[in-house]
C-alpha beads as a LAMMPS data file, in Angstrom:
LAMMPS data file: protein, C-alpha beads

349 atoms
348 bonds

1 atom types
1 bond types

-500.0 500.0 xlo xhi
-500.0 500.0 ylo yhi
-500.0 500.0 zlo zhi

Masses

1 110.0

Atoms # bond

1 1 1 14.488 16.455 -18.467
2 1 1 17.669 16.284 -16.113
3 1 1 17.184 19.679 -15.524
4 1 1 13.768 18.975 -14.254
5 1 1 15.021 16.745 -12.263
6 1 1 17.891 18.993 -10.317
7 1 1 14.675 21.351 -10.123
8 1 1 12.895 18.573 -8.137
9 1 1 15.496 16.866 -5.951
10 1 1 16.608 20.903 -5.010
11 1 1 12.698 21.570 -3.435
12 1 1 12.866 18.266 -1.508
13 1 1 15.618 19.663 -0.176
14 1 1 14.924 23.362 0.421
15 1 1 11.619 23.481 0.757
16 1 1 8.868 22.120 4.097
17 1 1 7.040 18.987 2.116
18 1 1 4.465 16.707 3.686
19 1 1 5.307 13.090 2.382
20 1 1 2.817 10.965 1.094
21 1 1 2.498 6.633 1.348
22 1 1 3.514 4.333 -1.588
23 1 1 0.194 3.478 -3.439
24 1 1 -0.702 0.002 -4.608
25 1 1 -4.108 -0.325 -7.476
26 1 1 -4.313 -3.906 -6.207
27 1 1 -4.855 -2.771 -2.393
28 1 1 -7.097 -5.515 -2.052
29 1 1 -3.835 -7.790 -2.450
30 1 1 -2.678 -6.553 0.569
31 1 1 -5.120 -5.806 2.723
32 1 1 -2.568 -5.720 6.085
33 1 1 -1.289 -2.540 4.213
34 1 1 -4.342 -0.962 4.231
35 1 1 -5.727 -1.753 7.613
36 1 1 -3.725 -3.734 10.479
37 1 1 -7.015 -5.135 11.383
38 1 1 -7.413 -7.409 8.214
39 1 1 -4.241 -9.531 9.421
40 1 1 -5.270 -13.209 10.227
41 1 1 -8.519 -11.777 8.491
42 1 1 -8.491 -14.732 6.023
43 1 1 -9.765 -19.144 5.030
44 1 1 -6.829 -20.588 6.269
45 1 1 -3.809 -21.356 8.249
46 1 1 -1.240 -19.018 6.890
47 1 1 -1.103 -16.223 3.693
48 1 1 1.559 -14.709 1.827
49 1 1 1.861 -12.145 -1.282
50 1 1 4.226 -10.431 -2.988
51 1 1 3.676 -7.368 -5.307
52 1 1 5.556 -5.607 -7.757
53 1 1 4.671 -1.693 -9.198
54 1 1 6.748 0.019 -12.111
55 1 1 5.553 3.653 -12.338
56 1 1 5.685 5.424 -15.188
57 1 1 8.010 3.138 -17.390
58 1 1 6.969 4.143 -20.473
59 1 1 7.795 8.164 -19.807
60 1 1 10.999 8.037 -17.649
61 1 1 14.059 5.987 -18.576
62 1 1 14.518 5.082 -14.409
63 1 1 11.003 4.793 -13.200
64 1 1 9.402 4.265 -10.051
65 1 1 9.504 0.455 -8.591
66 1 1 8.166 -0.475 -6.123
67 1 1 7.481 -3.854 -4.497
68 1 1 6.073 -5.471 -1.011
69 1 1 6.259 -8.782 -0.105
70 1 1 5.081 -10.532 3.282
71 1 1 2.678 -12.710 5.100
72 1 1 0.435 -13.577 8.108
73 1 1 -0.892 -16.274 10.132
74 1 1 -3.798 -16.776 12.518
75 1 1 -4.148 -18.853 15.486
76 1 1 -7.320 -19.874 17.527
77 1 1 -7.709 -18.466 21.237
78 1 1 -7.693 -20.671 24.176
79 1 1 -8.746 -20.027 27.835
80 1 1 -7.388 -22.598 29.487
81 1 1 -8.789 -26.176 28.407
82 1 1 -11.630 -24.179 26.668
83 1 1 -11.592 -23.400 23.382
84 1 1 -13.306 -20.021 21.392
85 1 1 -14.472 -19.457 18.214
86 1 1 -12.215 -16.162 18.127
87 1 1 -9.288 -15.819 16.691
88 1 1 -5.708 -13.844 16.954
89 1 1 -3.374 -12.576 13.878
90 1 1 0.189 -11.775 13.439
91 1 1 2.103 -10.773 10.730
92 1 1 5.166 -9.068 8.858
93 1 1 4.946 -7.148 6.395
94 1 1 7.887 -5.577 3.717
95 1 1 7.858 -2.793 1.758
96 1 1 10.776 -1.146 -0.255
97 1 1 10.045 2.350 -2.905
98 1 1 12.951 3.094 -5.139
99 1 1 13.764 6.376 -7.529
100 1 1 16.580 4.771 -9.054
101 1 1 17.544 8.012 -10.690
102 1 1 19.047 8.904 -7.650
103 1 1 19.386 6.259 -5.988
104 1 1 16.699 7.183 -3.564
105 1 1 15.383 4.649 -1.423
106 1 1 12.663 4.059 1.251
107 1 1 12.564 0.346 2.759
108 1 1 9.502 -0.078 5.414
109 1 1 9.319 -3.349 7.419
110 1 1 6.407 -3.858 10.057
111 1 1 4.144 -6.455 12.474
112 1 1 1.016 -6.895 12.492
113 1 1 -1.304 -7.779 15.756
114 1 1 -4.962 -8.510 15.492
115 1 1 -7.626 -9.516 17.326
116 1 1 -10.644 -10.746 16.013
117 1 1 -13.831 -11.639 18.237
118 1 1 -16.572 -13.710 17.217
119 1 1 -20.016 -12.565 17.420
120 1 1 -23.449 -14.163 17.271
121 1 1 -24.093 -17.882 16.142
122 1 1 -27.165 -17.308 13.669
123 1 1 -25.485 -14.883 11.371
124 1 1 -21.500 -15.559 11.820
125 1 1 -19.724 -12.741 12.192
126 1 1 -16.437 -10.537 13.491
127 1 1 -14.800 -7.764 14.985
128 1 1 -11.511 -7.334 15.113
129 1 1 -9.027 -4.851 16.644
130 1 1 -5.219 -4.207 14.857
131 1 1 -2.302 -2.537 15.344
132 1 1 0.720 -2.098 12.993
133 1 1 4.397 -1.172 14.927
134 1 1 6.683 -0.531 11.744
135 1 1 10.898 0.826 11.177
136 1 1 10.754 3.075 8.067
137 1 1 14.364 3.539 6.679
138 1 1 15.204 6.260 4.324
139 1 1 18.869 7.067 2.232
140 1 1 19.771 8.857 -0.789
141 1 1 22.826 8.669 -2.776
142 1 1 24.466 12.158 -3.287
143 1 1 26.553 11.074 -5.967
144 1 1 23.611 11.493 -8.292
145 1 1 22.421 14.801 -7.279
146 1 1 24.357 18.111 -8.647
147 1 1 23.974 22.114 -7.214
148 1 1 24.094 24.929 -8.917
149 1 1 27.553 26.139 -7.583
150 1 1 28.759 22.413 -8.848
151 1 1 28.348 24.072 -12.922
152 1 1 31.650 24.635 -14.182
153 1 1 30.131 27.580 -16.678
154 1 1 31.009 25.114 -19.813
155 1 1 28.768 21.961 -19.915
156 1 1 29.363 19.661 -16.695
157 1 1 28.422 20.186 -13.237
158 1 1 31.983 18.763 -12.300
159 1 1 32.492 21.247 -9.402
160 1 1 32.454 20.980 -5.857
161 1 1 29.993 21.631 -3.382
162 1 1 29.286 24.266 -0.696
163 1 1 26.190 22.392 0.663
164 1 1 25.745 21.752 3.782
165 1 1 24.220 17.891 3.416
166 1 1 22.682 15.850 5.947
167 1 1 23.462 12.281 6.768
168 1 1 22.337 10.529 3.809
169 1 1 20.446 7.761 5.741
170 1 1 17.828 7.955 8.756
171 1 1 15.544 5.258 10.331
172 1 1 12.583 6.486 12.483
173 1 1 8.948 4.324 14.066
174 1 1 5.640 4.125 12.953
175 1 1 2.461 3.349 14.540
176 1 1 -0.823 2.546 13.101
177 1 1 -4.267 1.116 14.136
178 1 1 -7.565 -0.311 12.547
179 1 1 -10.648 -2.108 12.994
180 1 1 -12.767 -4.242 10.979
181 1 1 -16.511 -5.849 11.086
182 1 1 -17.422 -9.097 9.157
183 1 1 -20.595 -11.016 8.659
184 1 1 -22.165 -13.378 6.550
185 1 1 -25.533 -13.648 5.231
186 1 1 -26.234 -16.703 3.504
187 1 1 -23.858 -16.253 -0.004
188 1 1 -22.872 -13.271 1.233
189 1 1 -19.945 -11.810 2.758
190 1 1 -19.820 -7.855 4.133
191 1 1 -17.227 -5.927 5.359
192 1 1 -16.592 -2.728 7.029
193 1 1 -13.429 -1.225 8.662
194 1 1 -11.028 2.028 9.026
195 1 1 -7.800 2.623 9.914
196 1 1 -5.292 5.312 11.221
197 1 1 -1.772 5.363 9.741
198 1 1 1.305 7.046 11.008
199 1 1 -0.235 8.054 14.306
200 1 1 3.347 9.426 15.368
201 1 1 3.454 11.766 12.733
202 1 1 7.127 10.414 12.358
203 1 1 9.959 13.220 11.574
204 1 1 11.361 11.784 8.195
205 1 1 13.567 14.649 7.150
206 1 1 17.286 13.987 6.118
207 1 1 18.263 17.343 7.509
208 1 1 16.745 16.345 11.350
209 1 1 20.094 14.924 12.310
210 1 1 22.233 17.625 10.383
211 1 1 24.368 20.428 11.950
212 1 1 24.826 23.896 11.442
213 1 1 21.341 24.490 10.245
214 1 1 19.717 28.334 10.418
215 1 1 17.265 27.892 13.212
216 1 1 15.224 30.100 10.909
217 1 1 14.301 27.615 8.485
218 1 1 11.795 24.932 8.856
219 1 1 13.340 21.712 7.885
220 1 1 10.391 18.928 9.336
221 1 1 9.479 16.305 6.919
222 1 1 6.479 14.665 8.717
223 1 1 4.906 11.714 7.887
224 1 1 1.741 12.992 7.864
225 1 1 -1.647 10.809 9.386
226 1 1 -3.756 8.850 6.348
227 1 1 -7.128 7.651 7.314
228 1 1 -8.744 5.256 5.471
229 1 1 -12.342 3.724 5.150
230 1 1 -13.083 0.696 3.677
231 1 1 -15.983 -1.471 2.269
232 1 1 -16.813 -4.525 0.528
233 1 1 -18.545 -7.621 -0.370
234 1 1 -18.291 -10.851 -1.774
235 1 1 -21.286 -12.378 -3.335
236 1 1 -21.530 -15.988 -4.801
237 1 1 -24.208 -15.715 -7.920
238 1 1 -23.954 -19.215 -8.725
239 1 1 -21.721 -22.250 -8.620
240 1 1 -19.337 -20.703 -11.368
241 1 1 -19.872 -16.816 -10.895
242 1 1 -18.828 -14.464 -7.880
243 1 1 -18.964 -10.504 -7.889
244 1 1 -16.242 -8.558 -5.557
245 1 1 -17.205 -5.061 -5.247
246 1 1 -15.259 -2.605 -2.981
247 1 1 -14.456 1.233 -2.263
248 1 1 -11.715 2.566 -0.232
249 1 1 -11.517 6.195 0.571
250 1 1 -8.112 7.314 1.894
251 1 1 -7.148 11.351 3.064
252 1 1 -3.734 12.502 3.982
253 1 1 -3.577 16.121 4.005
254 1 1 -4.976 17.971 0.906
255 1 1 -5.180 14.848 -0.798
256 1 1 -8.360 12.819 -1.034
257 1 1 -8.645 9.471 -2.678
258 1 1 -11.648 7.478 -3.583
259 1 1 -11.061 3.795 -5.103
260 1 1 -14.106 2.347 -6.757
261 1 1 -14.849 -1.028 -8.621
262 1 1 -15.162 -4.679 -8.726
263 1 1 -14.016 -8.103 -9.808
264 1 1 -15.786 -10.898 -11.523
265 1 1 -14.625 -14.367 -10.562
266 1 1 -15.323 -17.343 -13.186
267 1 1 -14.872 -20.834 -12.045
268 1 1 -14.603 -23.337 -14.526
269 1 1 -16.331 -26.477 -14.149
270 1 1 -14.049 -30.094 -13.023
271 1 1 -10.802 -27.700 -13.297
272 1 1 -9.389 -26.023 -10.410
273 1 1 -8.713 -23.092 -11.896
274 1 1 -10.554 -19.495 -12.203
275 1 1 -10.332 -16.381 -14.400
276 1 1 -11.073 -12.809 -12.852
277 1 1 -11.511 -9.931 -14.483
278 1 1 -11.869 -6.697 -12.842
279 1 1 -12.346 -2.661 -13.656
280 1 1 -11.342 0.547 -11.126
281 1 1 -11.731 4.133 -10.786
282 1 1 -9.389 6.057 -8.978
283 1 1 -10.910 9.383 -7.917
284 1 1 -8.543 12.372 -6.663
285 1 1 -9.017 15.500 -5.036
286 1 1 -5.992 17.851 -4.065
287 1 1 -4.355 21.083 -4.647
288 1 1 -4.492 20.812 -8.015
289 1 1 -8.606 19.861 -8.482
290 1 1 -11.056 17.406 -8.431
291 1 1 -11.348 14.466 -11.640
292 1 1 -10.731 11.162 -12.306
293 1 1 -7.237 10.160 -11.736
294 1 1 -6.782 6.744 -12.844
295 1 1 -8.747 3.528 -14.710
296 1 1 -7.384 0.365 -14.243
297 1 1 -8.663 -2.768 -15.795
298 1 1 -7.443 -6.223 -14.225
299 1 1 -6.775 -9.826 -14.944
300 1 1 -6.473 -12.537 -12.952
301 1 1 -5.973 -16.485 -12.427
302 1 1 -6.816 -18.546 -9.494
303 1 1 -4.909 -21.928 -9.877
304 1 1 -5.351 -24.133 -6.776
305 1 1 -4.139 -21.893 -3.711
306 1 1 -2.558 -19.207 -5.732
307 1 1 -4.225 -16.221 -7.689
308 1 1 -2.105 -14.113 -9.859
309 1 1 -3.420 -10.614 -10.806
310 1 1 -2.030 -8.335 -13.315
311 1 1 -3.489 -4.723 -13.925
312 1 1 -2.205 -1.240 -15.753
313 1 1 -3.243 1.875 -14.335
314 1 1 -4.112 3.939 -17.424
315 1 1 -3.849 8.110 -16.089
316 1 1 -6.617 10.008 -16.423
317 1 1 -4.134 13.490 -15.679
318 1 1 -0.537 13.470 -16.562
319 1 1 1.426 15.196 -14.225
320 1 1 3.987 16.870 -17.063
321 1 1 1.119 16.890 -19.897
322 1 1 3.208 13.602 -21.752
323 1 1 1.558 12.360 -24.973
324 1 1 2.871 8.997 -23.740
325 1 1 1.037 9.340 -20.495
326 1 1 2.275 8.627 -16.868
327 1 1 1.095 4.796 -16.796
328 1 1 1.946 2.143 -14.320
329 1 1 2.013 -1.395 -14.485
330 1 1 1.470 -4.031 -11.086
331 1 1 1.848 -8.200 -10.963
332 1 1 0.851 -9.613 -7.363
333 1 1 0.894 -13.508 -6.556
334 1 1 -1.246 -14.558 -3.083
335 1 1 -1.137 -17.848 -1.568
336 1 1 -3.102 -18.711 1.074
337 1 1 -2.644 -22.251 3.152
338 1 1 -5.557 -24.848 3.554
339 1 1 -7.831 -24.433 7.193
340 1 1 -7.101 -27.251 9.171
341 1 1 -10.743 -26.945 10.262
342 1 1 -13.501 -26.614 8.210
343 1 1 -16.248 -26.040 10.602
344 1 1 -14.143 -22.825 11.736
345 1 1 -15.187 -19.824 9.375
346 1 1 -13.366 -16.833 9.247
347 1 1 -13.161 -13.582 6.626
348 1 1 -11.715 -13.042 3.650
349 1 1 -11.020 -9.721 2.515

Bonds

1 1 1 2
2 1 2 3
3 1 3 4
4 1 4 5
5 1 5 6
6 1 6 7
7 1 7 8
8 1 8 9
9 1 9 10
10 1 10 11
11 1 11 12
12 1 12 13
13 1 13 14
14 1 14 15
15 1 15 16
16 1 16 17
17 1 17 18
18 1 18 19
19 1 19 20
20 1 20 21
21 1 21 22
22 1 22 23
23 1 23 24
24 1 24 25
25 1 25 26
26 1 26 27
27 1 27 28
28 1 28 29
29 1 29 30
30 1 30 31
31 1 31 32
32 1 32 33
33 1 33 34
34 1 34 35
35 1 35 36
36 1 36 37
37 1 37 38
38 1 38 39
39 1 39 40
40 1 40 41
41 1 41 42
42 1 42 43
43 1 43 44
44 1 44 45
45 1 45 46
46 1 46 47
47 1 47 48
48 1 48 49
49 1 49 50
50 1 50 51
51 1 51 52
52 1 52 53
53 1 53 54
54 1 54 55
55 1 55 56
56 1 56 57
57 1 57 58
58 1 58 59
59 1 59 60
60 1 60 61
61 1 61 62
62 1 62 63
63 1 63 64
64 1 64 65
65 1 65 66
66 1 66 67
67 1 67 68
68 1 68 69
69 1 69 70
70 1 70 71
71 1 71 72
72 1 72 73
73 1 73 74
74 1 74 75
75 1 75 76
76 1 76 77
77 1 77 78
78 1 78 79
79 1 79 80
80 1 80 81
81 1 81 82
82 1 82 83
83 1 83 84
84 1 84 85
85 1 85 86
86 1 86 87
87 1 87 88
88 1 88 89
89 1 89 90
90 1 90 91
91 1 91 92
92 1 92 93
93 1 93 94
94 1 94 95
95 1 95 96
96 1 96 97
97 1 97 98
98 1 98 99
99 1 99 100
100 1 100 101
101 1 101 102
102 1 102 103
103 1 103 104
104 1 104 105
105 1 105 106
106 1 106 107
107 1 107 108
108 1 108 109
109 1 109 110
110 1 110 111
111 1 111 112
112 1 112 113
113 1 113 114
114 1 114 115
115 1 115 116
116 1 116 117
117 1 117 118
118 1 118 119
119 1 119 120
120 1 120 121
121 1 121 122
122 1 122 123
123 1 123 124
124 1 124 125
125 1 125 126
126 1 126 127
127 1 127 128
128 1 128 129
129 1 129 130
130 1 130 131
131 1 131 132
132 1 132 133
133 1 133 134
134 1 134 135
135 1 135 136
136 1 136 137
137 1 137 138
138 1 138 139
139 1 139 140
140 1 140 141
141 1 141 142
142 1 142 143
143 1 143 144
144 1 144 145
145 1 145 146
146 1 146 147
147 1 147 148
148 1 148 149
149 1 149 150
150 1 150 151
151 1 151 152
152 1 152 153
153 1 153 154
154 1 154 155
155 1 155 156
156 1 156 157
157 1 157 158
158 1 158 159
159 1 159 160
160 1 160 161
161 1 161 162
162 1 162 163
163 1 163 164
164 1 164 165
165 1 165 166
166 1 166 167
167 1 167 168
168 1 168 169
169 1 169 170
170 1 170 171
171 1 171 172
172 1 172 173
173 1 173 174
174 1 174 175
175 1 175 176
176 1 176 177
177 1 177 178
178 1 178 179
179 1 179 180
180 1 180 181
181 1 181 182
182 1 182 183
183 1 183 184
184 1 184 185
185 1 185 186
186 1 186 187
187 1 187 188
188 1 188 189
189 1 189 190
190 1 190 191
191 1 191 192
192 1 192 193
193 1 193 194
194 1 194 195
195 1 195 196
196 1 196 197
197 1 197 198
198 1 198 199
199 1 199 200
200 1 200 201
201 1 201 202
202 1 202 203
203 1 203 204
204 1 204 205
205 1 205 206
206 1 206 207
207 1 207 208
208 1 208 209
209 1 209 210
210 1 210 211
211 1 211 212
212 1 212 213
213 1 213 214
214 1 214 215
215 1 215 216
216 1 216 217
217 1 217 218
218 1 218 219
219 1 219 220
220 1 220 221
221 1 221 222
222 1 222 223
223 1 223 224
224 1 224 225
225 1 225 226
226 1 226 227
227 1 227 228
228 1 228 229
229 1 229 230
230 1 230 231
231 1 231 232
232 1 232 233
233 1 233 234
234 1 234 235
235 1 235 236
236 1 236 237
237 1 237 238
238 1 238 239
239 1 239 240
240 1 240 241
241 1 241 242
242 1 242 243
243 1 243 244
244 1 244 245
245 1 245 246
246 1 246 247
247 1 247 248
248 1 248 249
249 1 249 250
250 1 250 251
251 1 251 252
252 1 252 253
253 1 253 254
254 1 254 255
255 1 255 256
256 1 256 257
257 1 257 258
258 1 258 259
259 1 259 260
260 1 260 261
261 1 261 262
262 1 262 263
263 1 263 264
264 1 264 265
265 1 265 266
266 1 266 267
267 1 267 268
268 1 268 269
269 1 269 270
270 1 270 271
271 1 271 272
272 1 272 273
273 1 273 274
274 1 274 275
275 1 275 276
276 1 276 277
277 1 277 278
278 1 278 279
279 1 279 280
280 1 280 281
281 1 281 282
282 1 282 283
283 1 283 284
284 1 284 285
285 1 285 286
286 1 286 287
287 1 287 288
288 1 288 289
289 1 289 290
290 1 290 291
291 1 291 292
292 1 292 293
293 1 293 294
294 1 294 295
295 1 295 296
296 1 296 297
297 1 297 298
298 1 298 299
299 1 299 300
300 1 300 301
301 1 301 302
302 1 302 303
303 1 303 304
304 1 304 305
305 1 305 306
306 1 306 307
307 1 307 308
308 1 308 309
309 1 309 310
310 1 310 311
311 1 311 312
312 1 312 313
313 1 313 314
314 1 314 315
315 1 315 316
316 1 316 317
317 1 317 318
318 1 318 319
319 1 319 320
320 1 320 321
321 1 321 322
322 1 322 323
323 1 323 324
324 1 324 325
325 1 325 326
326 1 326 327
327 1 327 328
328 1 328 329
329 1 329 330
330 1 330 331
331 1 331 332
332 1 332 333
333 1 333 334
334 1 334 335
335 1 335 336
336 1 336 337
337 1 337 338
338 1 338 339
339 1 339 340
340 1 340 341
341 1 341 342
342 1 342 343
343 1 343 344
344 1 344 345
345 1 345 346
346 1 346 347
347 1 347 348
348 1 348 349
């Protein structure tokens, strides 16, 4: 498997790749992430989450870990002495993606700006405009990675190096923007929205600040654009029962990504507490075919003002063929503050 490795880490370094986002089953847990224009998109004051992903733990002795942690606020517009039913966001968002094999690391920390502007009286509803202005921060530790001229002809790669290596640490922007539509019909909540990621097309290759590179080879790393379109709704059945369907479809170069299913919230009656229990289909389409990627059942709690939600992604297509499967496992915790007005409505994602 080590060998597999050197294999790896040596294209990522030779070779011109396209890099793709982190990728979160619980996207509905961070809905900033997935479209600027959801920030202050929310019943209350103030909202934060954290999130925590561990990638194939159960095939590779490091795995994947990934976790994001932030928050947002919303504030209510004023024109003077007068007052508006619309509404502005902000918020800050962290991200940080680790291979600790390698000690490879990519930390991401943005803001979030959103506008979102009331429309109609009969039928409340929104639109809202938001933009995303993010650092992404990127270093590897070359202690951990060996070359071929490092093999000592024996059994150890104890040699030295001839490789020319880049600085092992870069920073570069990132720009993205969204927008969203809400309404409410009676029990009813509907929402529609899409986003543009990475609108820069930032250059995140180690080897852009390196010297002595043969202007013949392509060394660009780009950060390529991801679209995404989103839809959803939240519909109370009765006093104890609400269904939370929603489907995301996200492209970023070859790679198409369809994410399909639902919760089911249960309240329980004189406790404030709920259970939710959810099921999702991941749907991929890139260079390698069109199938079902992923299924990954949920549970949740709602106590008071938090919700914790735990699910296990359960591949559909192993990348290496494992008997063991390349399965991941997520834990998020949301809190959300109490509205200091009640006869204010705004939209939950």
């Amino acid at each position: 498997m080590i060998r597999i490795y050197i294999v790896l880490i040596g294209i990522l370094f030779l070779t011109d790749l396209s890099s793709q986002d982190e990728h979160f089953s619980q996207f509905y847990a961070l809905p900033m992430h997935m479209n600027p224009a959801l920030s202050g998109a929310y019943e209350g004051t103030y909202r934060m989450t954290a999130i925590y992903r561990d990638q194939w733990s159960n095939n590779l002795s490091s795995p994947y870990k990934t976790f994001a942690a932030g928050g947002d606020t919303r504030f209510k517009m004023k024109f003077g002495r007068a007052r508006t039913d619309d509404h502005f966001g902000l918020g800050l968002f962290f991200v940080s993606d680790r291979v600790p094999e390698f000690q490879t690391n990519t930390t991401k920390v943005s803001s979030y700006f959103s506008y979102h502007k009331r429309l109609g009286d009969k039928n409340k509803s929104y639109i809202a405009a938001g933009a995303k202005l993010g650092l992404i921060q990127r270093n590897i530790n070359y202690d951990n990675i060996f070359f071929q001229d490092q093999f000592n002809q024996i059994d150890a790669f104890d040699g030295i190096t001839a490789e020319n290596l880049p600085p092992n640490n870069i920073g570069v922007m990132d720009i993205s923007v969204g927008l969203n539509y809400y309404i409410n019909i009676e029990k009813t909540s509907y929402y529609i929205g899409a986003a543009a990621h990475h609108l820069t097309q930032p250059n995140i290759s180690y080897f852009n600040r390196a010297q002595g590179i043969n202007p013949n080879i392509d060394i660009s790393d780009q950060l390529s654009r991801r679209l995404v379109v989103h839809a959803s709704m939240d519909r109370q059945l009765s006093y104890h029962v609400s269904l939370q369907p929603r489907i995301v479809y996200q492209t970023q170069l070859e790679d198409n990504q369809i994410d399909l299913g639902t919760n089911v919230e249960y309240k329980f009656r004189d406790k404030d507490i709920s259970l939710i229990i959810g099921a999702w289909v991941t749907y991929l389409s890139d260079l390698n075919g069109s199938n079902i990627n992923q299924f990954t059942p949920l549970l949740g709690i709602r106590q008071g003002l938090f919700i914790f939600g735990f699910s296990y992604d359960v591949s559909m297509r192993d990348t290496f063929q494992s008997e063991l499967g390349l399965n991941s496992f997520e834990f998020s915790i949301r809190f959300s503050g109490i509205h200091s007005n009640e006869n204010s409505i705004c939209p939950t994602f």
